[in-house]
Steps between C-alpha positions, in 0.01 A plus 500: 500500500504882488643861585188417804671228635858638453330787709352284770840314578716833549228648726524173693877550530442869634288380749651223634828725488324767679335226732840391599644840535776464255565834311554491122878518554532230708309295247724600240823456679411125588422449143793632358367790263419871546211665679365592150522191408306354746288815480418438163407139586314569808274798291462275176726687274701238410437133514646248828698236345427164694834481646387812667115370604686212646760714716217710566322265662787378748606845636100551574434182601205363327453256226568594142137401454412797749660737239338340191157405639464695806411120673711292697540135383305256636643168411790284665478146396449579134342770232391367140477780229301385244647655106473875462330522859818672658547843664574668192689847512594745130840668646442706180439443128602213367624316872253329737548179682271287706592431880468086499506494852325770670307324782758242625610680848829514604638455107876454461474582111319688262406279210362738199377459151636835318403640157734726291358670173801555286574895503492706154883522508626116573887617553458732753609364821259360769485724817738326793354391900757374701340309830581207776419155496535297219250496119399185277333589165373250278345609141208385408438676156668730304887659497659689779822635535579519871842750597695386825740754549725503160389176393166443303317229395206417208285238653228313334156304582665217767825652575563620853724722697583508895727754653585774785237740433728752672721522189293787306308313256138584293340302220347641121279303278662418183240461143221473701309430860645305770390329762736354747478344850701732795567341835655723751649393797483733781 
């Protein structure tokens, strides 16, 4: 997806913040960051991280799919999503994922594919989201190093990491792209 769609997704999260009568400081209080932060995020200056879609979505009160799609999910027994037919959002250049879930109502998790393109300088450090609930990532191709608070580890095509998302953590491709199955629990 595109700057378009980034676009469409923080002028849904204006309106249904202005909707439910919540100023911009509120917002960013119950998130835990500054009003320029949240600002910056709600006027597409900087990019939401999906911790933040997903929080996003609780202190409004609509489905995460709302704030991708602008639809409400329709299915409760079961959703299929056939390969590559996912909701799929660019946070910015070189991450995107794929919402794997995005019309089961009433979702417990967020299961997401999620592409990294390796960055031109490999040892810089991977920007660090801190959120609740708990994270599962399983790689599916490539090298990624993954930092949990001091620690960091290189993981490769099968290996597999869960942990308390709310230790600040973030993930770099390492030698090339990466694509690695995210499941959230909210």
């Amino acid at each position: 997806m595109d700057q378009e769609q980034n676009r469409q997704i923080a002028d849904r999260i204006r309106e249904l913040r202005e909707v439910s009568e919540l100023s911009v400081v509120d917002i960013a209080s119950r998130l835990g960051v500054t009003a320029e932060q949240y600002h910056a995020y709600e006027s597409n200056q900087q990019p939401i991280p999906i911790s933040t879609l997903t929080a996003l979505a609780k202190i409004l009160h609509v489905d995460y799919t709302v704030l991708l799609t602008g639809e409400s999910p329709r299915m409760a027994k079961y959703t299929l999503v056939r390969n590559g037919q996912g909701v799929k959002v660019e946070r910015y250049p070189g991450y995107g994922f794929q919402s794997l879930a995005y019309n089961f109502k009433n979702r417990t998790m967020e299961p997401l594919l999620v592409y990294l393109e390796p960055h031109d300088d490999e040892a810089s450090e991977p920007q660090l989201i801190s959120h609740g609930g708990q994270e599962f990532n399983l790689v599916l191709e490539g090298t990624v190093k993954v930092v949990l608070g001091t620690r960091e580890f290189i993981l490769n095509k099968g290996d597999s990491i869960y942990f308390d998302p709310s230790i600040p953590h973030g993930q770099r491709a390492l030698g090339g792209p990466v694509t690695f199955v995210t499941i959230i629990n909210n």
